[in-house]
C-alpha positions in Angstrom: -40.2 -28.5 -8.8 -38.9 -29.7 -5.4 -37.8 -26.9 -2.9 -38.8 -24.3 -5.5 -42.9 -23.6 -3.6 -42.9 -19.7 -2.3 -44.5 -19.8 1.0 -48.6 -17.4 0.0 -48.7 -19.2 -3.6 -51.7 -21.0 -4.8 -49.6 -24.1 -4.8 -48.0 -23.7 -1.6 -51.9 -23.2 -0.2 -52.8 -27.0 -2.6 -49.8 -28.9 -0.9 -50.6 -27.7 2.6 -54.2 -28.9 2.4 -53.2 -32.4 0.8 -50.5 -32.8 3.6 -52.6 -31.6 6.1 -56.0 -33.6 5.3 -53.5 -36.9 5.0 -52.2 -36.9 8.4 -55.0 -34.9 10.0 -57.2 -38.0 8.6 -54.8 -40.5 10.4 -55.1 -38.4 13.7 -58.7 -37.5 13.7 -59.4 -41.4 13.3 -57.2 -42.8 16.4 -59.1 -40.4 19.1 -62.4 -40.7 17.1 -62.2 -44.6 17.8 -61.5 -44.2 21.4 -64.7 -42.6 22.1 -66.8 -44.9 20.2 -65.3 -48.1 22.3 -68.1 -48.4 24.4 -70.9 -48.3 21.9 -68.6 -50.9 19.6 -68.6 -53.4 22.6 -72.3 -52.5 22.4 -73.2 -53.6 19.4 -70.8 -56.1 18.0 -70.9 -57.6 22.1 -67.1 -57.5 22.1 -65.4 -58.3 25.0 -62.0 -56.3 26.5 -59.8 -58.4 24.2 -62.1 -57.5 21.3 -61.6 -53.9 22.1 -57.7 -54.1 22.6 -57.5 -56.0 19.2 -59.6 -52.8 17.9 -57.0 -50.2 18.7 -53.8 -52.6 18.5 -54.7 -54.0 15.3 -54.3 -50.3 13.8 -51.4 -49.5 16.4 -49.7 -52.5 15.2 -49.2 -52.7 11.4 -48.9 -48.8 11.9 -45.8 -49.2 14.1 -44.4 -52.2 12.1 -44.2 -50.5 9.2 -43.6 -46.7 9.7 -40.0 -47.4 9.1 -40.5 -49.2 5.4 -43.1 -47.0 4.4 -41.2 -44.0 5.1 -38.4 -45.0 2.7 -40.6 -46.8 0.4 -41.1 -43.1 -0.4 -38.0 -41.5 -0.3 -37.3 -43.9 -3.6 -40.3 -44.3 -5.3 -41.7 -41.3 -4.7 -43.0 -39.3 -1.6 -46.4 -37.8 -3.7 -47.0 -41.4 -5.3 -46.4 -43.4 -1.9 -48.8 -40.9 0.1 -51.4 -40.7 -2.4 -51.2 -44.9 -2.6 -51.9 -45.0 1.1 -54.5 -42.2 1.5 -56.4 -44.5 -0.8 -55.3 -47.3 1.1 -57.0 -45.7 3.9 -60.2 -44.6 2.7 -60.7 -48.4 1.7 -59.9 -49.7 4.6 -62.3 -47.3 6.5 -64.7 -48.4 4.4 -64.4 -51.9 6.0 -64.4 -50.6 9.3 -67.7 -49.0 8.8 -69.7 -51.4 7.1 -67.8 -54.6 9.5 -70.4 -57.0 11.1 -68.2 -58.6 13.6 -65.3 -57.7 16.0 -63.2 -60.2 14.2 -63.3 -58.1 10.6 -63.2 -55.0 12.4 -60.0 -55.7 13.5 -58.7 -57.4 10.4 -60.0 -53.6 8.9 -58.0 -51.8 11.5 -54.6 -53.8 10.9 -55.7 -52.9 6.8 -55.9 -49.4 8.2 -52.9 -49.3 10.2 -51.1 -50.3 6.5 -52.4 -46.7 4.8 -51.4 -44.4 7.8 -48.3 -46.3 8.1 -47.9 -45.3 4.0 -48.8 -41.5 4.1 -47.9 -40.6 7.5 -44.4 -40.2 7.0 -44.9 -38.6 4.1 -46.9 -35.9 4.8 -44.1 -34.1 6.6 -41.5 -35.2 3.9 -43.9 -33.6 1.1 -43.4 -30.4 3.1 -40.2 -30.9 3.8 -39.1 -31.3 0.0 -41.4 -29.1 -2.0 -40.9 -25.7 0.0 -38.0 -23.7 -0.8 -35.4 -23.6 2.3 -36.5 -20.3 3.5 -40.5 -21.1 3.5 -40.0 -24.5 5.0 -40.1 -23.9 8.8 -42.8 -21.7 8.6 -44.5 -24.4 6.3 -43.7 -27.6 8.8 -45.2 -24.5 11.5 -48.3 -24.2 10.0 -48.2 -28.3 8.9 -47.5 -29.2 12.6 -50.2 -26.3 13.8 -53.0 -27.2 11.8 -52.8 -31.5 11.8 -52.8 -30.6 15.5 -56.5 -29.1 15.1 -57.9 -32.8 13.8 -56.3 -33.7 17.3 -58.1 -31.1 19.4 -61.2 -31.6 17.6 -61.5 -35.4 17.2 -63.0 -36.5 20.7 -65.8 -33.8 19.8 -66.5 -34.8 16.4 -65.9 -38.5 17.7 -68.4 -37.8 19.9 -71.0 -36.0 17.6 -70.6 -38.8 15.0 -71.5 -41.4 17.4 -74.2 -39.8 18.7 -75.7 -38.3 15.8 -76.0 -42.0 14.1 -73.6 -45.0 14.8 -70.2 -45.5 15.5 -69.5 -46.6 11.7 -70.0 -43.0 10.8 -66.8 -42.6 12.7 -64.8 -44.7 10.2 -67.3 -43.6 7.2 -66.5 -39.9 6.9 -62.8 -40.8 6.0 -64.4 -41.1 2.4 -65.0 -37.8 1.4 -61.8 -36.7 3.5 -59.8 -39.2 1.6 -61.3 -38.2 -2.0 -60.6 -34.7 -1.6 -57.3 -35.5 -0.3 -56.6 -37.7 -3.5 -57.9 -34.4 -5.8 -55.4 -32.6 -4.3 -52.7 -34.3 -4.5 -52.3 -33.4 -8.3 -50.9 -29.9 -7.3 -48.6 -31.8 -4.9 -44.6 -32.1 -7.4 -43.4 -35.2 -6.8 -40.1 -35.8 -4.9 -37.8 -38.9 -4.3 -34.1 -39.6 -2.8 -32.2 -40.0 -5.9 -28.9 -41.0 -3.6 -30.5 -43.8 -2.0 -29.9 -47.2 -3.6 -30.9 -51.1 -3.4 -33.8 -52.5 -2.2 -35.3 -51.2 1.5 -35.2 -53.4 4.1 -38.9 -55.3 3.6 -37.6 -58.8 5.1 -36.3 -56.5 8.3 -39.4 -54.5 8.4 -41.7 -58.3 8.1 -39.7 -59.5 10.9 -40.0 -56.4 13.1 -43.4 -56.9 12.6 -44.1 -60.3 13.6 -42.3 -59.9 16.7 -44.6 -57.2 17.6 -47.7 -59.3 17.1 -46.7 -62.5 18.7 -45.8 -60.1 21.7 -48.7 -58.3 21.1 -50.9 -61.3 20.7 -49.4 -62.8 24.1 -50.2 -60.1 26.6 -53.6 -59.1 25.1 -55.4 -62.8 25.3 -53.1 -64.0 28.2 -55.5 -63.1 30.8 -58.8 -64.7 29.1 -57.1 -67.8 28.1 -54.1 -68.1 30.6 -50.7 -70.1 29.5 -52.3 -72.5 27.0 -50.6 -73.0 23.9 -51.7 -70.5 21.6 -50.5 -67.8 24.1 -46.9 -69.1 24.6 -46.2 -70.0 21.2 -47.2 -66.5 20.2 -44.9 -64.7 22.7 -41.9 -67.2 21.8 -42.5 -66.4 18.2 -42.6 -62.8 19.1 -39.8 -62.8 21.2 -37.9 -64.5 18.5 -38.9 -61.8 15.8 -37.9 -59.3 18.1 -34.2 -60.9 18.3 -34.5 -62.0 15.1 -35.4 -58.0 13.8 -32.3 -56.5 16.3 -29.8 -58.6 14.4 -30.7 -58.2 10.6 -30.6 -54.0 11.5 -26.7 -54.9 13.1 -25.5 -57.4 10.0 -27.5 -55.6 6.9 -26.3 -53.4 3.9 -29.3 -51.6 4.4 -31.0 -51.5 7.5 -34.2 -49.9 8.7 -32.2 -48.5 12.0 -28.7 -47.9 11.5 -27.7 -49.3 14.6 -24.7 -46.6 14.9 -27.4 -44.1 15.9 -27.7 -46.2 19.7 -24.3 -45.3 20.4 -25.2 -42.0 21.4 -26.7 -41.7 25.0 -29.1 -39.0 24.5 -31.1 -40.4 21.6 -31.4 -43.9 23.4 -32.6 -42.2 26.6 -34.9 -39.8 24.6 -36.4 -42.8 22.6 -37.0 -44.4 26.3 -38.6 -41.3 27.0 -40.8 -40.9 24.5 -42.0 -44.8 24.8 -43.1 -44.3 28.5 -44.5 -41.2 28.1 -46.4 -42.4 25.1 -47.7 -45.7 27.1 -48.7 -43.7 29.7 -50.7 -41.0 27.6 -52.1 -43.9 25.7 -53.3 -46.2 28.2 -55.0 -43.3 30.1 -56.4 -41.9 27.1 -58.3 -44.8 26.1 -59.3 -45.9 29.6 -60.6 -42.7 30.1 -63.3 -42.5 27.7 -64.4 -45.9 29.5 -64.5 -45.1 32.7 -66.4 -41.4 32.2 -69.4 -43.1 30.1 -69.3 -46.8 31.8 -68.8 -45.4 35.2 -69.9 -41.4 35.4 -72.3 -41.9 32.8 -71.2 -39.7 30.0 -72.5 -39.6 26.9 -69.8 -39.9 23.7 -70.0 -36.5 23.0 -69.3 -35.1 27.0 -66.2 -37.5 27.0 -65.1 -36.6 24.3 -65.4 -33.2 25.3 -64.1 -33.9 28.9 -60.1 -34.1 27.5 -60.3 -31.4 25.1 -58.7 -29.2 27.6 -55.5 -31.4 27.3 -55.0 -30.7 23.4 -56.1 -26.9 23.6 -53.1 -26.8 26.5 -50.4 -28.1 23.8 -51.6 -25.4 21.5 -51.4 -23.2 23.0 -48.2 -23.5 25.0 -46.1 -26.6 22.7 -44.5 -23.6 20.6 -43.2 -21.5 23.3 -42.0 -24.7 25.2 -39.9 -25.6 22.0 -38.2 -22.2 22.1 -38.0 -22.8 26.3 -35.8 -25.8 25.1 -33.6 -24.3 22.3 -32.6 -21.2 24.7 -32.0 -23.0 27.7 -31.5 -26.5 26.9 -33.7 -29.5 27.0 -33.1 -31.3 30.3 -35.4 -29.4 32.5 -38.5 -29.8 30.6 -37.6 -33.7 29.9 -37.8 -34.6 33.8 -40.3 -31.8 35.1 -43.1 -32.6 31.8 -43.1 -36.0 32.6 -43.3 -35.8 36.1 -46.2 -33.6 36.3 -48.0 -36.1 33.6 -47.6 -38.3 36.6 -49.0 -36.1 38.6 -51.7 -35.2 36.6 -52.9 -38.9 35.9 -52.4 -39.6 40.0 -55.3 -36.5 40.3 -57.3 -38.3 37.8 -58.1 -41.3 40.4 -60.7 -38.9 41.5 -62.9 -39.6 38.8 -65.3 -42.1 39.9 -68.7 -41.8 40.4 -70.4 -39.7 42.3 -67.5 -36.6 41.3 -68.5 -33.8 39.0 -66.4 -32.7 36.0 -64.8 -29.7 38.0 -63.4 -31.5 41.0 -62.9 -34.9 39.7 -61.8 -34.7 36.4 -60.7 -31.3 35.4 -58.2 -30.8 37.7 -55.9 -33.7 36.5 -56.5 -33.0 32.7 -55.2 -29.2 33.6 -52.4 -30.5 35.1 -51.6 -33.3 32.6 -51.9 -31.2 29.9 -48.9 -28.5 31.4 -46.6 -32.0 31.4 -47.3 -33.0 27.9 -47.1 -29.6 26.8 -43.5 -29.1 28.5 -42.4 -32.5 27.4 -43.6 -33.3 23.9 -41.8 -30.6 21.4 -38.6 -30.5 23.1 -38.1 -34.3 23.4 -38.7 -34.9 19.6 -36.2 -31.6 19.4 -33.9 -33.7 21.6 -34.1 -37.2 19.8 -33.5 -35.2 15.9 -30.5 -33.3 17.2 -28.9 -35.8 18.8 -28.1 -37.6 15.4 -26.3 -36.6 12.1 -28.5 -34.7 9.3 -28.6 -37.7 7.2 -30.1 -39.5 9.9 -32.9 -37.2 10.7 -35.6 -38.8 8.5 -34.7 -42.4 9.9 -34.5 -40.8 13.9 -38.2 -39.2 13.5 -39.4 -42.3 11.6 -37.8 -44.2 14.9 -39.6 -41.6 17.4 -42.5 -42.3 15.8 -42.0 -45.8 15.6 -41.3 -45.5 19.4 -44.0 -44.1 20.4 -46.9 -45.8 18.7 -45.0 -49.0 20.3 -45.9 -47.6 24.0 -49.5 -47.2 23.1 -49.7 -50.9 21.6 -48.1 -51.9 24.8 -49.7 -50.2 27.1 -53.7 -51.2 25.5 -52.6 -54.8 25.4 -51.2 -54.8 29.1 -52.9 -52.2 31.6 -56.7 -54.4 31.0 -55.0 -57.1 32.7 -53.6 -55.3 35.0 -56.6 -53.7 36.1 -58.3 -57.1 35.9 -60.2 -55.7 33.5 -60.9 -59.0 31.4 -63.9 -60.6 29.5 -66.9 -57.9 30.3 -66.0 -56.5 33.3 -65.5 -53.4 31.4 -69.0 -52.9 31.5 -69.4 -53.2 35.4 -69.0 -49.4 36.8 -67.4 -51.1 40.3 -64.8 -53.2 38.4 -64.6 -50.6 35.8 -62.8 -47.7 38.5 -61.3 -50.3 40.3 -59.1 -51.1 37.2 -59.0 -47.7 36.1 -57.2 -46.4 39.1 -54.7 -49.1 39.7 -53.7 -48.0 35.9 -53.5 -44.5 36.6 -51.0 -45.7 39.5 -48.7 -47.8 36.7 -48.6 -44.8 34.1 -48.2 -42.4 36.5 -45.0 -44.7 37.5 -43.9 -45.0 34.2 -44.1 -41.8 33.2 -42.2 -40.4 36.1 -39.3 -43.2 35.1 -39.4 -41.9 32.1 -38.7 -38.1 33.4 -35.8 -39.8 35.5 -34.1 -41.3 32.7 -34.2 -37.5 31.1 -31.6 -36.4 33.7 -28.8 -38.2 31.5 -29.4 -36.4 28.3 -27.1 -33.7 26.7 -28.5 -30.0 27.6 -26.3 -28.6 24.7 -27.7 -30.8 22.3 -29.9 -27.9 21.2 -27.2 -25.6 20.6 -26.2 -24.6 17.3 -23.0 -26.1 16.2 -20.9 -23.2 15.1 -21.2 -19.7 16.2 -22.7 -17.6 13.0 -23.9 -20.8 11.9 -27.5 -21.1 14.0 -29.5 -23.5 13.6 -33.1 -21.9 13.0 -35.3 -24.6 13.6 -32.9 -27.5 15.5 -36.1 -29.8 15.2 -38.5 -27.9 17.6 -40.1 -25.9 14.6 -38.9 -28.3 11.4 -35.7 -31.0 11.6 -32.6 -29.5 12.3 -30.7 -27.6 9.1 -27.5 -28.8 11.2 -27.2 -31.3 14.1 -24.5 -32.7 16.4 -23.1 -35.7 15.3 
């Protein structure tokens, strides 16, 4: 039954919904949690460390294990791996919600970060496999449309949830989503990679993942407990995994990363790209929610509220800036996006208190939305065309990989650099002091990152052979046809 779904069928409606529900589950969670950080240090009296360990614990086995996950499907089964971590999901939720301390909180997250690791990837290679060739950008279009809404509306519904009861609703009304999802999924044909062989690369993807920890580990309680023993043998260890990971994907039969795919210049700087964009958008993100109810004195709800502008902005305009890309190349938007991100988040240091939503906060969430809107679709265009088609699926699950890594770096790291340790969260004085010296560093990195853009391929876009077009060249769906 794969690639045989007619795009206005009963079943083509059943396997968007499943897909869709999966990953807008997955999405609707990570912005739902921002906003309740305040009232979780509330009530479980965690302190900035707790809180880090809230969102990296989830950022961290999600990122680790993208890469496996994805191809666990491709050979046992896209349907059967998607449905496993759905449930996976729900379950884990289930401990987030009913957790009494921050210390099983954030074992539930890194539980968590295991089920959207499991059906993320395959939510797009559901849709991917099951529609037939002509219905399949249009289905990825409405996929890619409609998971975006859980984005748009998670800081309001994280807010509402809060609000209306406790911050474990946030985490609690995965269970229904997740049930439903699970009904669904009996409509949903099952598809695997029948050419693939051998085991996938667990021992690779285990390593990968405890180098990401121990780093992980290092920078997030570094500045509560300083250079003591604990903290150095976890970044040694992590560096080690890190080395450790780099050479199993150059010597193995079968590695998570082919490592021929870093010879070519434009997906390296792409993937550098997306990791500083995606530190920058993350570390902001989450500090932002802090500083509008510590410091301005929202309530969940109006922060939530207060970024919305950002997501309706890349709805509105991320289409139209993929097409910008595929008619006139990629290069523009790569270095002007990021660099008004920059700008954007350098207008945001006027949100302290004292400034109302119009002047102090509104104007750099306009103007940081245009940037991500301008950047986003064309440099995941960029980093799918720069690579053969077989490589496609392992260069999105990279992406991905990549950019989920730049949020876990960025939470672990701009606390610190704020001087944002212990409770000082809480203190409105220390709580905009750190949040505008971390608006200065992602503003930085994200303008280093539009930099690096100006050495990417423009024509990596363009279709391969005249009469040949690509339709889609990974702006709408990935790429029928790519450069090598």
């Amino acid at each position: 039954m794969a690639n045989t779904i007619q795009w206005g069928t009963p079943r083509a409606r059943a396997v968007l919904a499943t897909t869709i529900l999966g990953s807008g589950m997955a999405l609707l969670d990570s912005t739902v949690v921002n906003v309740a950080l305040p009232r979780i240090g509330g009530e479980l009296r965690a302190d900035v460390a707790g809180l880090q360990w809230t969102l990296d614990g989830y950022l961290l086995s999600l990122a680790s294990l993208i890469l496996v996950a994805g191809s666990l499907g491709d050979r046992y089964g896209r349907r059967r791996v998607f449905t496993f971590g759905v449930v996976w999901f729900g379950a884990a939720s289930l401990l987030c919600g009913l957790a009494p301390t921050t210390e099983l909180l954030v074992a539930a997250r890194v539980l968590q970060g295991v089920g959207g690791a499991l059906l993320t990837p395959g939510s797009l290679a559901i849709v991917q496999s099951a529609f037939a060739p002509r219905d399949r950008a249009r289905a990825i279009g409405a996929w890619s449309g409609l998971s975006g809404v859980a984005t748009a509306v998670g800081p309001l519904v994280g807010g509402l949830l809060v609000e209306l009861w406790s911050w474990r609703l946030a985490f609690l009304v995965n269970l229904p989503v997740a049930a439903l999802c699970v009904w669904l999924a009996r409509h949903v044909p099952e598809s695997r990679d029948d050419r693939l062989t051998g085991r996938p690369d667990v021992l690779g993807s285990v390593v990968g993942a405890v180098g990401l920890a121990g780093v992980t580990g290092a920078l997030v309680e570094a500045p509560t407990r300083g250079a003591d023993a604990l903290v150095v043998t976890a970044g040694a260890v992590g560096v080690a995994g890190m080395v450790a990971f780099v050479v199993l994907q150059r010597v193995g039969s079968a590695p998570l990363v082919p490592p021929r795919l870093f010879a070519n210049r434009t997906f390296v700087l792409a993937n550098a790209l997306t990791f500083l964009l995606y530190a920058a958008l993350g570390g902001v993100m989450v500090l932002m929610v802090l500083q509008l109810q510590v410091s301005l004195g929202y309530g969940p709800t109006a922060a939530g509220l207060a970024s919305l502008p950002i997501t309706l902005i890349m709805l509105a305009l991320s289409a139209r800036s993929g097409r910008v890309a595929q008619r006139i190349g990629p290069r523009a938007q790569l270095v002007v996006g990021p660099l008004l991100v920059g700008a954007g988040m350098f207008l945001l240091r006027g949100a302290e208190p004292g400034a109302g939503y119009l002047d102090g906060v509104l104007p750099g969430v306009l103007v940081f939305g245009v940037g991500l809107a301008a950047v986003v679709a064309p440099v995941t265009a960029t980093v799918l065309a720069a690579v053969p088609e077989r490589y496609v699926g392992v260069a999105s699950g990279v992406n991905n990989a990549v950019a989920r890594t730049g949020s876990l770096v960025a939470v672990a790291v701009l606390p610190a650099i704020g001087g944002l340790s212990g409770a000082r969260y809480t203190d409105p004085v220390a709580m905009t002091a750190g949040w505008q010296a971390s608006l200065l560093v992602c503003a930085a990195a994200a303008a280093v990152g539009g930099l690096l853009a100006l050495g990417t391929d423009n024509d990596v876009l363009r279709p391969v052979e005249p009469g040949r077009e690509c339709h889609s060249c990974g702006v709408d769906a990935p790429p029928h046809r790519t450069h090598t």
